[in-house]
C-alpha positions in Angstrom: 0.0 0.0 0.0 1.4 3.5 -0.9 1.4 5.8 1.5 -1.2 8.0 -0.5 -3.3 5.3 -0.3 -3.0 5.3 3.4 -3.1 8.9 3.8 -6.5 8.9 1.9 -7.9 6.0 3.7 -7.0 7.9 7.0 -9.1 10.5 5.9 -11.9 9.0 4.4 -12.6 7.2 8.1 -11.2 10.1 10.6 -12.5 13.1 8.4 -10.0 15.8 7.5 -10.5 17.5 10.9 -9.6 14.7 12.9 -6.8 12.2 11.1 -3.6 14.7 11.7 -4.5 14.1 15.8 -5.4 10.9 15.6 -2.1 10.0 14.0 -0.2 12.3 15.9 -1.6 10.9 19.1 -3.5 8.3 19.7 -1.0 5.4 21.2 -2.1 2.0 20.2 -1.4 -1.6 21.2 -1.3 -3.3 18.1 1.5 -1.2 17.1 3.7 -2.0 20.2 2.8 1.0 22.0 3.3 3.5 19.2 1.7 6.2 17.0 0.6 5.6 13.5 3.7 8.5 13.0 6.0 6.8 14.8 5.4 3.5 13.2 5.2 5.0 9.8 8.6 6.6 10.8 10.3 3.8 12.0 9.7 1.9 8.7 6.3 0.0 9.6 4.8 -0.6 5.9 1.8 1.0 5.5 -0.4 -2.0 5.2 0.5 -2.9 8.3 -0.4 0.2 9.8 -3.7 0.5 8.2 -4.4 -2.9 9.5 -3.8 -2.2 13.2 -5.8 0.9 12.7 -8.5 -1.0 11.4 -8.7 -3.1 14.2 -8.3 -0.3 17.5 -10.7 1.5 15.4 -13.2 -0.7 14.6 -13.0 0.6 10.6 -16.5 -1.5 9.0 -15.0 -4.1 6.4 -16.4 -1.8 3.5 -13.8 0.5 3.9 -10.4 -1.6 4.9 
């Protein structure tokens, strides 16, 4: 997955409003105690991150 892709995808479920914080921010679990910017930073692939987003955020199926 491209990192536009991602980006987009963000968006699409957070709204434009909310995705910069939730990035920024929001610690989760499934990505060993990290941010989606700090995994994306320390070389996480994107698909991965989406994934572990998908699942602490309960994204519907439609839109994974």
């Amino acid at each position: 997955m491209r990192l536009t892709v991602f980006w987009r995808k963000m968006t699409e479920h957070f709204g434009a409003g909310y995705v910069e914080s939730f990035a920024h921010d929001h610690v989760m679990s499934q990505l060993g105690g990290r941010t989606v910017e700090q995994a994306l930073a320390e070389g996480w692939e994107a698909k991965d991150v989406w994934r572990a987003v998908c699942e602490a955020a309960d994204v519907p199926e439609s839109e994974r």
